[in-house]
VEXTI-890816 format. One record per residue (C-alpha): residue number from 1; residue in one letter; x, z, y. Coordinates in pm, whole numbers. Last residue first. Example, Ala and Ser with C-alpha at 12.3 -4.5 7.8 and 13.67 -1.06 7.14 Angstrom:
% residues 2
   nr  rest      px      pz      py
    2     s    1367     714    -106
    1     a    1230     780    -450
END
This chain:
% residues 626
   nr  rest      px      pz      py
  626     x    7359   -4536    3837
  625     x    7417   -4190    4021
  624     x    7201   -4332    4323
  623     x    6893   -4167    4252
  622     x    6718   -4352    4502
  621     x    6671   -4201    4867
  620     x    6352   -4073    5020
  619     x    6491   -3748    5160
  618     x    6712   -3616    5410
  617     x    6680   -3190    5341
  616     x    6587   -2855    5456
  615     x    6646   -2570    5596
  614     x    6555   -2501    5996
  613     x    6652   -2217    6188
  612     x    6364   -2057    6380
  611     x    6435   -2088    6795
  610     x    6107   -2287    6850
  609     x    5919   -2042    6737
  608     x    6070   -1833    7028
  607     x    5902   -2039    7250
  606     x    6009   -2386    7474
  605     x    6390   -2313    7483
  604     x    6547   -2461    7732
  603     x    6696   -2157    7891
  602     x    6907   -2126    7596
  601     x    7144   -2421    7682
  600     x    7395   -2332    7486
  599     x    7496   -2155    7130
  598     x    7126   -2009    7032
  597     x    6885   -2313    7155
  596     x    6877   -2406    6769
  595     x    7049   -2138    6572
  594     x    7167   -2308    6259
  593     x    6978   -2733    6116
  592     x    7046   -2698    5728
  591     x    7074   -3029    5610
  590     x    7088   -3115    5234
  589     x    7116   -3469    5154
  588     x    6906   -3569    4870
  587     x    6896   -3854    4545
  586     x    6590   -3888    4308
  585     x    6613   -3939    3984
  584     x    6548   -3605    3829
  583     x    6808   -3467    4107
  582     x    7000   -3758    4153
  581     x    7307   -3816    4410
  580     x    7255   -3475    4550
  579     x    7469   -3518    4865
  578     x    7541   -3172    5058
  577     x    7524   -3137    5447
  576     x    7528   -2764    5440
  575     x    7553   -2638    5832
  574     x    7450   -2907    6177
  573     x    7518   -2651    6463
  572     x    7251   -2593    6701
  571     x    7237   -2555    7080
  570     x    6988   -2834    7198
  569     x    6841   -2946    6909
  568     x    7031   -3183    6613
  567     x    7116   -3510    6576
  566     x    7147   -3690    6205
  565     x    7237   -4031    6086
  564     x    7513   -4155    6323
  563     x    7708   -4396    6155
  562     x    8076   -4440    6170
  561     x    8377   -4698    6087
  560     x    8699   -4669    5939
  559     x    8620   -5011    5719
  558     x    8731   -4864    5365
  557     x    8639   -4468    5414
  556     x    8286   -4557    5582
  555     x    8222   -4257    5776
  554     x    7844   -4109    5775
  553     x    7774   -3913    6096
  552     x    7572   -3596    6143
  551     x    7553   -3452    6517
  550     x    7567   -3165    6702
  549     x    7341   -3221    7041
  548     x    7580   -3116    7357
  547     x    7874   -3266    7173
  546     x    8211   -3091    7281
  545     x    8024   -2715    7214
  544     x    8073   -2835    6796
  543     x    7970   -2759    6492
  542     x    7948   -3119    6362
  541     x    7884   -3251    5977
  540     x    8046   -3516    5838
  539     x    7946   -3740    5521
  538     x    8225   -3921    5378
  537     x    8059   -4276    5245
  536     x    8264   -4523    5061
  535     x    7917   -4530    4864
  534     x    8061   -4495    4497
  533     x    8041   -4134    4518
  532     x    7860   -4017    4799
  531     x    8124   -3770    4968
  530     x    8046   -3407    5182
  529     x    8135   -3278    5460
  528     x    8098   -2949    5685
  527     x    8259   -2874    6014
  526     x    8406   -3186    6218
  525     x    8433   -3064    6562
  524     x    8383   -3395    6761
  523     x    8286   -3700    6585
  522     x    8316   -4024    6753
  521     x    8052   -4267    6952
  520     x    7949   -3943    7191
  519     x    8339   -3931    7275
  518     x    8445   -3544    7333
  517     x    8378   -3391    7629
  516     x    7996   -3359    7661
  515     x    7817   -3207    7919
  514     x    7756   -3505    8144
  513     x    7601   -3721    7884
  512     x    7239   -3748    8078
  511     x    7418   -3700    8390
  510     x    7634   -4003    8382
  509     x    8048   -3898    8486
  508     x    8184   -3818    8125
  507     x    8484   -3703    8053
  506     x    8593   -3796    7750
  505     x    8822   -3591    7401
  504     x    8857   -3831    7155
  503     x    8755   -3672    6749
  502     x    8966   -3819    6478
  501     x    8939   -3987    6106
  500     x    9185   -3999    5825
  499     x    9466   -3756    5969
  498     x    9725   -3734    5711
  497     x    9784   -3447    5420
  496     x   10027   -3497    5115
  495     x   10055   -3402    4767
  494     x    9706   -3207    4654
  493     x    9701   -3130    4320
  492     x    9407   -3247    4094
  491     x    9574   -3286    3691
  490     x    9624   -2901    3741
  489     x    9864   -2632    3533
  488     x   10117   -2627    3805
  487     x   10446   -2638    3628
  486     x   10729   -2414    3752
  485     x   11006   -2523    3995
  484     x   10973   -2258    4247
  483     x   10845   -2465    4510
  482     x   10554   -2518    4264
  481     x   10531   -2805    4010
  480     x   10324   -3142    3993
  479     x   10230   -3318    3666
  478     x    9923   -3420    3797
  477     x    9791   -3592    4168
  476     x    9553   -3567    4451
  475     x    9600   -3759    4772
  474     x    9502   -3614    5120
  473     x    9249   -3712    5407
  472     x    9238   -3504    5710
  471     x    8932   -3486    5929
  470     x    8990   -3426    6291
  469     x    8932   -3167    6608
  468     x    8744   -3261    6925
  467     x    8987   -3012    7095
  466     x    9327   -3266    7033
  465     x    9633   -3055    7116
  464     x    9911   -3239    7024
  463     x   10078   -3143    6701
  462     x   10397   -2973    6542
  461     x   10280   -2784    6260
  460     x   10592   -2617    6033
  459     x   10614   -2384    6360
  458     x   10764   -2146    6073
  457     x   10616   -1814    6196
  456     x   10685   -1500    6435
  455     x   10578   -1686    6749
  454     x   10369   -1967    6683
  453     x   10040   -1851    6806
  452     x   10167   -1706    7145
  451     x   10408   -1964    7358
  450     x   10206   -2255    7069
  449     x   10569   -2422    6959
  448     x   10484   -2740    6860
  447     x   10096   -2718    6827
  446     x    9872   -2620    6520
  445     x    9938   -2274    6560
  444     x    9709   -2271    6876
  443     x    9535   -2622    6873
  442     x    9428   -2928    6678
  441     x    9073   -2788    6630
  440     x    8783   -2881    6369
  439     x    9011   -2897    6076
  438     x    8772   -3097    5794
  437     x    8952   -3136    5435
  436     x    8907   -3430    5281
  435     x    9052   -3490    4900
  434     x    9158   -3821    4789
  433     x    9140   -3956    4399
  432     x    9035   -4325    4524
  431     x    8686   -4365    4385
  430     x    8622   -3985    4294
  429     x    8641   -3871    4680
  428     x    8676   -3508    4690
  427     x    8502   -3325    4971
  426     x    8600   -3000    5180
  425     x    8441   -2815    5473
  424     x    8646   -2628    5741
  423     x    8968   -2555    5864
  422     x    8987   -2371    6199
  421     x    9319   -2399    6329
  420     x    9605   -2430    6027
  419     x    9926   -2251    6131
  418     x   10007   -2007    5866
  417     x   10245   -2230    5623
  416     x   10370   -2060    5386
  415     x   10740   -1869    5409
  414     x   10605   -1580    5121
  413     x   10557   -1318    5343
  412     x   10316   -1568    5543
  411     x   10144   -1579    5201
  410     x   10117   -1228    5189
  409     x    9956   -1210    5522
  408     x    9742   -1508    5420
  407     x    9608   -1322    5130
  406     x    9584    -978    5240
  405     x    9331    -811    4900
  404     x    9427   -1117    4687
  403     x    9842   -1169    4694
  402     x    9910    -824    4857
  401     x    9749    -698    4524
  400     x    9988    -874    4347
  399     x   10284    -732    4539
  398     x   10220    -400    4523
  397     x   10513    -320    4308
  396     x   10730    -218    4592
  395     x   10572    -174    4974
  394     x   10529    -508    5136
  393     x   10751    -544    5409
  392     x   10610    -690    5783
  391     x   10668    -751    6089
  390     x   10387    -909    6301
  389     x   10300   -1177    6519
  388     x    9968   -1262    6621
  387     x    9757   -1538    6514
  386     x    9432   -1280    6517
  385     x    9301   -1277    6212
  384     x    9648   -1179    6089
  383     x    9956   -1435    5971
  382     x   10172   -1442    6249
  381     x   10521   -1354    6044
  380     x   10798   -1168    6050
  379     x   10951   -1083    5717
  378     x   11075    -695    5722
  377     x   11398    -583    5508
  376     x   11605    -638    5799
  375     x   11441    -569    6130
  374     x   11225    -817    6288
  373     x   11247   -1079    6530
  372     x   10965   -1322    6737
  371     x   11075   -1166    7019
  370     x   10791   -1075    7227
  369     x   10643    -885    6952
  368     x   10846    -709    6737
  367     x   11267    -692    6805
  366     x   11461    -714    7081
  365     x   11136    -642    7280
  364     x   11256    -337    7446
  363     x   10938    -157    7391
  362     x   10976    -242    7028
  361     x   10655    -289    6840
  360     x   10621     -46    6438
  359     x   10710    -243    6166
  358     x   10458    -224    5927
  357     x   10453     -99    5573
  356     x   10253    -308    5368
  355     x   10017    -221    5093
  354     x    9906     134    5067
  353     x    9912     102    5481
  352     x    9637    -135    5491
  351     x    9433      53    5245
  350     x    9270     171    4942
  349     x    8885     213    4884
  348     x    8939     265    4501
  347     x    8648     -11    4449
  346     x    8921    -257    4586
  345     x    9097    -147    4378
  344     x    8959    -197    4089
  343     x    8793    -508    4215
  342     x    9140    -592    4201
  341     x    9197    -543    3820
  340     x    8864    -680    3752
  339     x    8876   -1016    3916
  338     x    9198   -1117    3751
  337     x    9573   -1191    3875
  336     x    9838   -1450    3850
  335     x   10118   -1519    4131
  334     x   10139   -1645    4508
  333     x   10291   -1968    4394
  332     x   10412   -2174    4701
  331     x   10281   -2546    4674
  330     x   10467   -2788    4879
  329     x   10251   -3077    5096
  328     x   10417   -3358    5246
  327     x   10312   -3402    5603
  326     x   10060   -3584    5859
  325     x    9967   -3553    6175
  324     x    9640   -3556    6410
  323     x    9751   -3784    6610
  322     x   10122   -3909    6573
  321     x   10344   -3606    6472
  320     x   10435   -3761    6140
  319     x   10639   -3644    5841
  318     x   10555   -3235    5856
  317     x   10625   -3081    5530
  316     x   10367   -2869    5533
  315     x   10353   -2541    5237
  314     x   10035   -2464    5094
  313     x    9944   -2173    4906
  312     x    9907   -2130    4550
  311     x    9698   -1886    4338
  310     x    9685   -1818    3961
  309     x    9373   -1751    3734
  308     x    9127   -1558    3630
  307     x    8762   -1464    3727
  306     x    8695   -1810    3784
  305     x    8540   -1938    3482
  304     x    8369   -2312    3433
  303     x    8730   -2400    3275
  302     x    8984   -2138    3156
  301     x    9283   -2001    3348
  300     x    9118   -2093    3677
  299     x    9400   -2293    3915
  298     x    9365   -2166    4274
  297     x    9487   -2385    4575
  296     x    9515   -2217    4955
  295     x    9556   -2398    5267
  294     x    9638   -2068    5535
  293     x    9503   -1993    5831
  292     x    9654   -1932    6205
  291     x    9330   -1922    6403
  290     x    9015   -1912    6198
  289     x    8838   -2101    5902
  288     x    9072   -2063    5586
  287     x    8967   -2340    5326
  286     x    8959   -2276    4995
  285     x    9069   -2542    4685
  284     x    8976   -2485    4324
  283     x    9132   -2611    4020
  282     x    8961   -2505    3709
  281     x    8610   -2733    3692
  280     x    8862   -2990    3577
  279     x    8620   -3203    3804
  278     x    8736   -3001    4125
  277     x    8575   -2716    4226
  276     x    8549   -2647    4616
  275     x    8558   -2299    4781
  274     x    8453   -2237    5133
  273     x    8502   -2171    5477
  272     x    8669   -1842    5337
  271     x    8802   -1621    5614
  270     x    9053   -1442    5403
  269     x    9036   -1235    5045
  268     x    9210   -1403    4722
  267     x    9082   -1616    4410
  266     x    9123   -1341    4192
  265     x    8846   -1097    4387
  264     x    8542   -1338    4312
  263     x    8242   -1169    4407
  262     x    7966   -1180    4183
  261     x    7578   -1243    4247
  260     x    7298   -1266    3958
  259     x    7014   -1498    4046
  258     x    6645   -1513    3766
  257     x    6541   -1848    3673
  256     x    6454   -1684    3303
  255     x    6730   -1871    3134
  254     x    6947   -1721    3398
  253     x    7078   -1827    3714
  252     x    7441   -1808    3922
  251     x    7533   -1692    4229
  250     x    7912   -1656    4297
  249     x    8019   -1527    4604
  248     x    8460   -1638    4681
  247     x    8535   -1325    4887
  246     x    8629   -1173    5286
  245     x    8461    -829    5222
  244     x    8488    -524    5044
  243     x    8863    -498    5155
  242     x    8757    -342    5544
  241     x    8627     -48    5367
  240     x    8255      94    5369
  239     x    8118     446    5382
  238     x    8310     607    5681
  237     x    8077     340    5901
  236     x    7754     602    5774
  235     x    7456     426    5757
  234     x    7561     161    5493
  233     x    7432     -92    5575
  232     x    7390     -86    5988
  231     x    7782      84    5992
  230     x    7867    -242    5850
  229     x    7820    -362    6238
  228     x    8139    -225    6290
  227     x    8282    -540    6070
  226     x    8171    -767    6335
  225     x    8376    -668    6599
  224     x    8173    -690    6898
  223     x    8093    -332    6905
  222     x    8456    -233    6957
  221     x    8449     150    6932
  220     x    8617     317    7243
  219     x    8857     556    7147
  218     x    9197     401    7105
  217     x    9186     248    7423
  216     x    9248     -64    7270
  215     x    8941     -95    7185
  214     x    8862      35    6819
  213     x    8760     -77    6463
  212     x    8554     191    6315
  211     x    8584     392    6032
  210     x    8602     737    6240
  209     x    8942     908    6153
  208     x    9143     603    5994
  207     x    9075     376    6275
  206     x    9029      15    6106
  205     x    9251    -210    6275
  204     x    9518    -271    5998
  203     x    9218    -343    5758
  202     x    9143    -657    5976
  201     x    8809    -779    5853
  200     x    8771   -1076    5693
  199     x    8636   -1401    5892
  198     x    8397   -1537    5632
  197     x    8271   -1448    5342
  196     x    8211   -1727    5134
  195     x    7929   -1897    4860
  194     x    7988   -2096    4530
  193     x    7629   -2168    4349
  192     x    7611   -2282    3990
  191     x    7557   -2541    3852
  190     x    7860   -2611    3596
  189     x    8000   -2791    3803
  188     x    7997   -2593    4154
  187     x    7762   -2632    4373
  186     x    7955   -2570    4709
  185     x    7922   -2321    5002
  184     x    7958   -2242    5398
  183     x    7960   -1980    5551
  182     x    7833   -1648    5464
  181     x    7928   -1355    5767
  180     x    7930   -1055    5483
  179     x    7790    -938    5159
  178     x    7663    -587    5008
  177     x    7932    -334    4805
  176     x    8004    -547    4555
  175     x    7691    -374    4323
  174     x    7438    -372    4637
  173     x    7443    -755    4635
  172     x    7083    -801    4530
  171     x    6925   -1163    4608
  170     x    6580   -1129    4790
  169     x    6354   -1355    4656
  168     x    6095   -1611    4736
  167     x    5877   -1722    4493
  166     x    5526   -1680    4715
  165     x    5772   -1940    4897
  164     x    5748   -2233    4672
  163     x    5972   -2485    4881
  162     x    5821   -2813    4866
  161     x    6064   -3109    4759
  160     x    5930   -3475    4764
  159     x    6022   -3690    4507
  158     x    5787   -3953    4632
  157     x    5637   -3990    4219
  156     x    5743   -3689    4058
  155     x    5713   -3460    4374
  154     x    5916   -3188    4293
  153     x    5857   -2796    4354
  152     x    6139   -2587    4449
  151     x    6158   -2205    4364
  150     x    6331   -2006    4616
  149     x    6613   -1759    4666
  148     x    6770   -1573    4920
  147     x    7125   -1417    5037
  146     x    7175   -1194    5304
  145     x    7509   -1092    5474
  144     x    7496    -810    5741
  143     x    7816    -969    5959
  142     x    7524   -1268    5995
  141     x    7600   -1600    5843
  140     x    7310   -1663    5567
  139     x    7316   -1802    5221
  138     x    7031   -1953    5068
  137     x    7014   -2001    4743
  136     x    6703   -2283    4608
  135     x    6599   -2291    4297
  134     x    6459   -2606    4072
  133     x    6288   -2546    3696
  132     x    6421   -2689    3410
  131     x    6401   -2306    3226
  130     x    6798   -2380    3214
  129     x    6829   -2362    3619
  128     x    6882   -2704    3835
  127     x    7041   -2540    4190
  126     x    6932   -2622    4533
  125     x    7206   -2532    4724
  124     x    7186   -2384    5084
  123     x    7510   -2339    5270
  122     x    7450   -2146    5599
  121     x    7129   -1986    5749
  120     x    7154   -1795    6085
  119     x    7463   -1719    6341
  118     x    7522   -1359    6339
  117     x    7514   -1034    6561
  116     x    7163   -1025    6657
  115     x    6791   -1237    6781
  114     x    6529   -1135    6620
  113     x    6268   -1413    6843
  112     x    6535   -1640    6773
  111     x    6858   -1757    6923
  110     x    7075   -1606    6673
  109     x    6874   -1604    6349
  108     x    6976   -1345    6071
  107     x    6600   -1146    6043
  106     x    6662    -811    6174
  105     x    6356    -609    6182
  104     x    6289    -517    6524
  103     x    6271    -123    6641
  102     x    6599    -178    6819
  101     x    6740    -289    6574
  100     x    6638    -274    6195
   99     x    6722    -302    5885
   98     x    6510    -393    5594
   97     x    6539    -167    5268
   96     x    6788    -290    4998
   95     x    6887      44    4960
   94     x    7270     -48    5092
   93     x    7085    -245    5391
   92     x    6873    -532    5421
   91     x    6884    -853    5663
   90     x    6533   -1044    5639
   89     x    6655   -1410    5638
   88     x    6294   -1572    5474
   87     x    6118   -1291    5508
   86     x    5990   -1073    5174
   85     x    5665    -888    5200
   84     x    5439   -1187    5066
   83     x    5338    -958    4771
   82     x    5491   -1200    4545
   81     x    5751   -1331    4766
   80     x    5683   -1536    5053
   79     x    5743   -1438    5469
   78     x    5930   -1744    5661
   77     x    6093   -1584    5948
   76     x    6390   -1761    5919
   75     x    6273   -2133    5855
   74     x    6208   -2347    5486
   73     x    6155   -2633    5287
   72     x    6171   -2907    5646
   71     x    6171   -3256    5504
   70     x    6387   -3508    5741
   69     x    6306   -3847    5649
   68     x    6391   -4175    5464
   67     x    6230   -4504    5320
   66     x    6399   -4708    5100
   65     x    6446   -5054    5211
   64     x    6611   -5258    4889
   63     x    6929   -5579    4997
   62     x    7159   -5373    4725
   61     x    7084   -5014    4921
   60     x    6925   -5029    5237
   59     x    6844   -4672    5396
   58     x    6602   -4556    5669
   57     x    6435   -4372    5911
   56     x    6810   -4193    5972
   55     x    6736   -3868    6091
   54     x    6603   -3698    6416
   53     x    6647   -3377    6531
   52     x    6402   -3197    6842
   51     x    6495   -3083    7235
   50     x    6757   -3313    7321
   49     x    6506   -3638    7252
   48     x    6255   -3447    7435
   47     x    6498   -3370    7750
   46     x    6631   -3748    7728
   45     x    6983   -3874    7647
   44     x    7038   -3826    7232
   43     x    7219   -4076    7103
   42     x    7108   -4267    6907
   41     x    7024   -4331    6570
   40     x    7180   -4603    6289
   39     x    6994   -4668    5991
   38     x    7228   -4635    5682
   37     x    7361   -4943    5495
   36     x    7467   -4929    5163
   35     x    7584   -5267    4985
   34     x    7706   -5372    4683
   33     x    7613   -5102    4477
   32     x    7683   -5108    4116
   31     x    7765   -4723    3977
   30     x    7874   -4671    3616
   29     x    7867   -4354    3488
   28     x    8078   -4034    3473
   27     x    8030   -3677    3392
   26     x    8177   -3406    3587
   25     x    7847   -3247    3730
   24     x    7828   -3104    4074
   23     x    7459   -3139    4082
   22     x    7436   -3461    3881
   21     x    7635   -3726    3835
   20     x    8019   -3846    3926
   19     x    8121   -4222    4010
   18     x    8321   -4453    3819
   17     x    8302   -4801    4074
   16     x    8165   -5088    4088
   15     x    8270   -5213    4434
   14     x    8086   -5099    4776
   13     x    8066   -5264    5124
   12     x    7931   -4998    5330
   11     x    7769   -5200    5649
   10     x    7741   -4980    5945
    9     x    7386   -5087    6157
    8     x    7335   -5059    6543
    7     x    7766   -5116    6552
    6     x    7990   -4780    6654
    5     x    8305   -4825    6813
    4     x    8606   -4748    6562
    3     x    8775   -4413    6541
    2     x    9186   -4380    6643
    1     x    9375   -4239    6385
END
């Protein structure tokens, strides 16, 4: 779909409408807006402009000026807690001491002063706990996962949120065997926070003699691969397995405000972007965020509870090539399990080869790689981290533990489609019953017959390349059943997919936009997004090298056009946009600005203070529930 031109002010033309409230709640009211207009900003052409964010200064709701800005809670290197020890980011290991490198305590930042493996802080939620009082969890994305917690205080007359930092806490995750690379997140309905592990190790790598993932020398340890860097937790790389990590996080509070973190093992182990509850509060959809990824669908057996449940993966049905596609969606059930019998084994420390045996790679490439062929009794597929294809038979009665410890390998097994590129955030749309789902590449698997990525699979994706990526829109329905002809237990299943809103790759020839190749008045490498109910408003977020400053827009679903509300630093990505449409009346969008100066243009970096990752939120709005 090609994206309109962008106008100083987007008008969002609402109807009454049934909207959701709360933080993830599934209650309804009525909504009567007949008119939303952000403040346009932009683009960023100047050295200072490049160098600092700016936010919409203002929104019009029903003919009303309210007021907005961009209210920092909290950066990495923040210290708080009760004996002001704790920093805001500190990575710990299995003792829940801080590590360090290089004699410098490793705070998750790249582009800071503590600069490592690892991108910074990821989905924040601010969560509403029993005691009435407001937390905020913050993940972050280093291969060392941390996870933190604040108290919030509110402003009962401005609404303004100040992070309580002398409250700040450390968030044990010593009994799952510590976290990994957090991405992005979701409030779930019944308040509570839903994190990711992202980009799962690949236990067919791991060198059975030392731990470590190798070069392909077989002796050389591959410190870039982020699951050596385990060796920094535990001490001793022999100490953790490859199928500790790659899980749904749960954080959740008590009466007391205190944070208790679970890994979900049912809902299956690959590079979660993230998981998104629908209003059932059972179905949940999980985004795969690397090369040839899966679209995956869980249905909880009992509502507000996701330690049981079965899992479905997509099948496309391609109908379109045009743009960024579209196609029929099949669901493929990948069977029923619980969280405790995998964490079971998963606490076993089995692997790779107690699963699958693997077909070893003919020289002669008649069959293996090369070929695309496999012997009988082994499915060939290209469904590991690295698009690649393989041949594969999974050993007898291990096939539900296939399903959740290899989940897109299984899935592969099962004729799935493997092909997605880089799928990111997710947001359901109340109004209209549509689902988004952000893809920020059309590439590799994605394409009609990729030379390397689509060998070994179905080539059910047959696109053109399109590098500034797309957001896909998709229509949720009931009464649907699986390939196999069985009844998916879900009034919210996703039927189709079709490209809603595209990036357009540009060259540019002016020096001020010079570095960008995708269209400054479009989106390019949508990432995270979220949906004001009742707004026609689909927040999207940018992670993205084809805008030199990453960029917020907000897309209005009915007129197809944009408004550019947020602009990052030089080298950031824009993480956690997350609408709050009335937090004791007052309505938020969560931005978390990631490694400013850390992805390009380093040099430009006035201090190392200037490097801290910002969290924090657009404020000033209404609550705009009612």
């Amino acid at each position: 779909m090609t994206k309109s031109r962008l106008s100083f002010m987007a008008i969002l033309a609402v109807t009454t409408v049934s909207v959701f409230t709360g933080c993830g709640s599934d209650s309804s009211t009525t909504a009567s807006v007949t008119n939303f207009i952000f403040s346009n900003i932009s683009v960023p052409t100047t050295e200072a402009e490049k160098s600092t964010y700016k936010a919409s200064d203002k929104i019009t709701v029903n003919g009303k000026d309210y007021a907005l800005e961009y209210n920092t809670l909290a950066r990495t290197g923040d210290t708080g807690g009760a004996s002001s020890t704790e920093v805001f980011g500190l990575v710990k290991n299995v003792n829940e001491q801080p590590i360090t490198i290089d004699g410098k305590s490793w705070v998750c930042e790249n582009g800071g002063a503590n600069d490592n493996l690892g991108s910074g802080p990821d989905h924040t939620s601010i969560i509403k706990a029993a005691n009435g009082k407001l937390y905020m969890t913050t993940q972050f994305e280093c291969p060392v996962g941390a996870n933190y917690s604040m108290e919030v205080a509110q402003d009962s007359t401005t609404g303004k949120l100040t992070a309580k930092k002398e409250t700040m806490k450390y968030i044990s995750t010593k009994d799952y065997h510590g976290s990994w690379v957090h991405c992005a997140g979701s409030v779930s309905p019944w308040n509570t926070h839903l994190g990711s592990e992202e980009y799962e190790p690949d236990a067919s790598l791991v060198n059975a003699t030392s731990g470590y993932i190798l070069k392909s020398d077989g002796v050389t340890i591959d410190a870039g691969n982020y699951y050596n860097q385990m060796n920094l937790y535990f001490g001793d790389q022999k100490l953790a397995n490859p199928y500790y990590y790659g899980w749904t996080p749960e954080i959740s509070y008590d009466a007391n405000g205190q944070p208790t973190f679970v890994k979900h093992y049912a809902l299956g182990r690959f590079a979660h972007e993230l998981a998104y509850v629908m209003p059932d509060s059972k179905t949940v959809y999980q985004t795969d965020d690397g090369t040839n990824c899966i679209l995956s669908m869980f249905v909880a057996d009992t509502a507000k509870d996701l330690s049981a449940g079965t899992l479905y993966v997509a099948k496309w049905n391609q109908t379109s090539g045009t743009g960024a596609g579209a196609a029929d969606i099949k669901w493929i059930n990948a069977g029923h399990a619980t969280d405790a019998e995998i964490k079971a084994f998963v606490d076993a420390k089995h692997v790779f080869s107690d699963i699958f045996d693997m077909e070893a790679l003919s020289a002669d490439k008649t069959i293996g790689s090369g070929s695309g062929v496999c012997s009988t009794g082994y499915t060939s597929t290209n469904a590991n981290a690295a698009g690649v294809h393989e041949c594969l038979k999974v050993k007898s009665g291990m096939e539900k533990i296939a399903s959740r410890l290899e989940t897109r390998r299984y899935a592969g097994v099962l004729g799935a489609t493997t092909e997605f590129r880089k799928e990111e955030g997710i947001a359901f749309n109340p109004d209209t019953n549509k689902l988004y789902i952000a893809m920020s590449d059309i590439s590799n698997g994605m394409l009609d017959n990729d030379p390397k990525k689509d060998l070994g699979g179905n080539n059910d994706i047959r696109l053109a390349k399109n590098s500034c990526g797309a957001v896909y829109q998709s229509d949720v329905v009931a009464n649907v059943k699986d390939t196999s002809a069985n009844a998916i237990n879900s009034s919210y299943v996703v039927s189709n997919m079709s490209g809603l809103v595209a990036g357009t790759p540009k060259t540019y020839t002016d020096t001020a936009l010079a570095t960008n190749t995708c269209d400054v008045e479009g989106i390019a490498s949508p990432d995270n997004i979220t949906y004001l109910p009742g707004k026609n408003s689909l927040v999207i977020g940018e992670d993205t090298s084809g805008h030199q400053n990453d960029m917020i827009w907000s897309y209005d679903t009915v007129k197809g056009t944009l408004t550019r509300i947020f602009t990052t630093p030089y080298g950031s990505e824009t993480t956690s946009p997350y609408w709050y449409p009335n937090i004791n009346n007052f309505g938020y969008l969560m931005t978390v600005i990631q490694h400013p100066y850390g992805e390009s243009d380093q040099s430009k970096a006035p201090s190392d203070a200037s490097k801290a990752n910002y969290v924090g939120v657009i404020q000033g709005f209404p609550a705009l529930d009612k």
